[in-house]
C-alpha positions as CSV (number, residue, x, y, z in Angstrom):
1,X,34.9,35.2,81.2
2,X,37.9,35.2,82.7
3,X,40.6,32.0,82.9
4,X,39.8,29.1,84.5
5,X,36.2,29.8,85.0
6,X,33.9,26.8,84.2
7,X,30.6,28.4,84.9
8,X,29.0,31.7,83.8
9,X,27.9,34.1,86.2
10,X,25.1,35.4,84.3
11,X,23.3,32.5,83.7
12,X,25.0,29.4,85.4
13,X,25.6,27.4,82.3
14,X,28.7,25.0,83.0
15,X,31.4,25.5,80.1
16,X,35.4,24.8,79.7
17,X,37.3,27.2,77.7
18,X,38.3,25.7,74.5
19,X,41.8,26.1,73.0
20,X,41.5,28.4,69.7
21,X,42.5,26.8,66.8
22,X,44.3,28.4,63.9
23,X,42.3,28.4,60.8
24,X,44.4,26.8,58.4
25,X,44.0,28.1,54.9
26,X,42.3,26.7,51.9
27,X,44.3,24.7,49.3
28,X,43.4,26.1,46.4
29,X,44.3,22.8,44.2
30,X,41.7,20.8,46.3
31,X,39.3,23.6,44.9
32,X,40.9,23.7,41.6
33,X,40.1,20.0,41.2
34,X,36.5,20.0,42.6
35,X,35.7,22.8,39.9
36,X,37.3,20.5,37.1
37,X,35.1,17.4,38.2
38,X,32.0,19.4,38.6
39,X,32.4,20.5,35.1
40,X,33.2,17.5,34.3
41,X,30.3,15.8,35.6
42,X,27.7,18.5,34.3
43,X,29.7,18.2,30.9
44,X,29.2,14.3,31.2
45,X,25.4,14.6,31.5
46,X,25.4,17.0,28.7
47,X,27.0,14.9,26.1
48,X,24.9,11.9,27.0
49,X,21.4,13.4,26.8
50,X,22.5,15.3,23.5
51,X,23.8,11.5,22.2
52,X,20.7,10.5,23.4
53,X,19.0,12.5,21.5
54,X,20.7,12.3,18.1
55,X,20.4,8.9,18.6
56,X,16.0,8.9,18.8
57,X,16.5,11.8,16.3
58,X,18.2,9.0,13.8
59,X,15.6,6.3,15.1
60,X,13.5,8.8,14.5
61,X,14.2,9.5,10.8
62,X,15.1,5.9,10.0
63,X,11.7,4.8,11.3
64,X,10.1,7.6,8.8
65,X,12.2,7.0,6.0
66,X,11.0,3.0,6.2
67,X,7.5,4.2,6.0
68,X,7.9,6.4,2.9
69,X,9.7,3.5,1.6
70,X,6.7,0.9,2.1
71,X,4.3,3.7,1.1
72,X,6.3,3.8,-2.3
73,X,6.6,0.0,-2.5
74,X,2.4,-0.2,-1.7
75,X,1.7,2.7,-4.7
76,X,3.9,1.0,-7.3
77,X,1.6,-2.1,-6.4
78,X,-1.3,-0.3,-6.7
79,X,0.1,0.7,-9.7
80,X,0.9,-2.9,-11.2
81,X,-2.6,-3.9,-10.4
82,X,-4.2,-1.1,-11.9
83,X,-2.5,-1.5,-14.8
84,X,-3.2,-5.3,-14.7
85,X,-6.8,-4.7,-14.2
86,X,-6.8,-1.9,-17.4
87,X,-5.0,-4.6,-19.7
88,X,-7.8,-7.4,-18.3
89,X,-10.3,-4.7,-18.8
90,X,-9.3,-3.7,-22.2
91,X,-9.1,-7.3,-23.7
92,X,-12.4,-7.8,-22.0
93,X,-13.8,-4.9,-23.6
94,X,-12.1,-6.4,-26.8
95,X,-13.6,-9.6,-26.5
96,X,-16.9,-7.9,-25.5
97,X,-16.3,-5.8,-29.1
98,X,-15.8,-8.8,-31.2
99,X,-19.6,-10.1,-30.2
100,X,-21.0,-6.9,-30.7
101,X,-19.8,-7.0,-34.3
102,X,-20.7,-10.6,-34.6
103,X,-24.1,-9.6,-33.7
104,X,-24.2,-6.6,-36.1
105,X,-22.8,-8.7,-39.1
106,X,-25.5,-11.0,-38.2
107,X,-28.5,-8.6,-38.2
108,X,-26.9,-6.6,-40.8
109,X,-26.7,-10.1,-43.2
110,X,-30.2,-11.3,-42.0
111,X,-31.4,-7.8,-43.2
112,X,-30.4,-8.3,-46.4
113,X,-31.2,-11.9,-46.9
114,X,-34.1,-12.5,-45.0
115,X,-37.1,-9.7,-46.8
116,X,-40.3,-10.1,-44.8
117,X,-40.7,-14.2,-43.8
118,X,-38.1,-16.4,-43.2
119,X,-37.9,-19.6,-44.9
120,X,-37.7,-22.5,-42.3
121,X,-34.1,-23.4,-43.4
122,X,-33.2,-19.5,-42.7
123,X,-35.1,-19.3,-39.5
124,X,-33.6,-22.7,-38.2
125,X,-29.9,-21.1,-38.4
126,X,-31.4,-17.6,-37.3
127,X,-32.4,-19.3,-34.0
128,X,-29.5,-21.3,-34.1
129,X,-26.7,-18.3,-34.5
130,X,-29.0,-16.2,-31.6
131,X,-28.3,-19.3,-29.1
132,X,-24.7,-19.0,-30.5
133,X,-24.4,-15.3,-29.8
134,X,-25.8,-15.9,-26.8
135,X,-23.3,-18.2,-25.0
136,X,-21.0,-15.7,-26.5
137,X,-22.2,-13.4,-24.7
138,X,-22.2,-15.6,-21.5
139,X,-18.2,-16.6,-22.1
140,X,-17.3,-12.9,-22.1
141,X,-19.1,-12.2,-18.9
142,X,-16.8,-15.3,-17.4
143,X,-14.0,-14.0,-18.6
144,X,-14.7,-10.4,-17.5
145,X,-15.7,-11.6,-13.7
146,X,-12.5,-14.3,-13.9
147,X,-10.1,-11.2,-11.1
148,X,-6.6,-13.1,-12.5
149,X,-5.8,-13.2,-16.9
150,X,-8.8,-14.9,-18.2
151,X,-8.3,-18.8,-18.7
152,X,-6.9,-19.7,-21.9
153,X,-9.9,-22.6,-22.6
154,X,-12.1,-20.3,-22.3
155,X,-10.4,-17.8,-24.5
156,X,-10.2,-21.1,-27.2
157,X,-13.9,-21.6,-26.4
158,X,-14.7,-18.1,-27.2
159,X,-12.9,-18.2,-30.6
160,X,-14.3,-21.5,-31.8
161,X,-17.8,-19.9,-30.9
162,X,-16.8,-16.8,-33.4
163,X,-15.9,-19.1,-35.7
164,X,-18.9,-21.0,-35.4
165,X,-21.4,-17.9,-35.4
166,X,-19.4,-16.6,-38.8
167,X,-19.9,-20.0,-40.6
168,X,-23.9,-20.0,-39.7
169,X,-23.9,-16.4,-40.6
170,X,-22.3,-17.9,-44.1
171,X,-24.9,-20.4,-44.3
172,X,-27.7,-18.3,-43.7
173,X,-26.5,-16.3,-46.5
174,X,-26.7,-19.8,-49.0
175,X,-29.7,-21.0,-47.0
176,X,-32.5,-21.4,-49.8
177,X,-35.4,-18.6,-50.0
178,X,-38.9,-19.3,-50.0
């Protein structure tokens, strides 16, 4: 190409000659300060996701630690009802006792007093203390099926049946022979 020439002879394409520019060079504090806010940036994003992180990490942890809390709170419940349900099942099995040796005083005194034949007087209170023993027995199964502390009237009602039972179990004892 020589000056002044606006077309090429190889190949006809139509061009201007263009005035060279001097490069100018780089200022390296422009490049100084695009490094410091790239790492900036990038150091940015890094401290978020990590705050991100602790922060589900905590959630995290909290959320656990409230479950081993209400699993504590639900076995020390468990706990206070089983030992509820021991002392209801232990008084029952008390109350339960207390007829079983009614009963046995009874058989044990109409062994003794009654031989062979019952007089009428003697089997008039025997039937009368097996009816006795018998509601007893019928109390104690309501108090045993009763899921809160059994109710104190039937606790009374209980009692005066003992009492009851041990006075016929007296008077079978004084009851005339035949």
């Amino acid at each position: 190409m020589s000056k002044g020439q606006e077309i090429c002879f190889a190949c006809g394409q139509h061009f201007r000659e263009r005035a060279h520019r001097r490069e100018r060079p780089h200022n390296q504090l422009v490049l100084v300060l695009t490094g410091v806010l790239v790492l900036a940036a990038i150091v940015g994003v890094v401290v978020m996701v990590a705050g991100r992180g602790r922060r589900a990490s905590s959630q995290a942890y909290r959320q656990q630690q409230a479950q081993i809390e209400e699993a504590a709170r639900a076995a020390a419940q468990a706990k206070r009802d089983s030992a509820r349900a021991a002392v209801r099942d232990d008084a029952t099995g008390m109350l339960v006792q207390e007829v079983n040796d009614l009963e046995a005083r009874f058989n044990l005194v109409k062994g003794q007093v009654v031989k062979d034949q019952p007089s009428p007087a003697q089997a008039k209170l025997i039937s009368q203390i097996g009816s006795e023993i018998a509601v007893l027995r019928q109390l104690t199964a309501a108090i045993a099926s009763q899921p809160q502390a059994p109710n104190d009237s039937l606790k009374e009602e209980l009692r005066d049946g003992e009492r009851t039972v041990r006075s016929l179990i007296s008077a079978l004892t004084r009851a005339p022979k035949k």
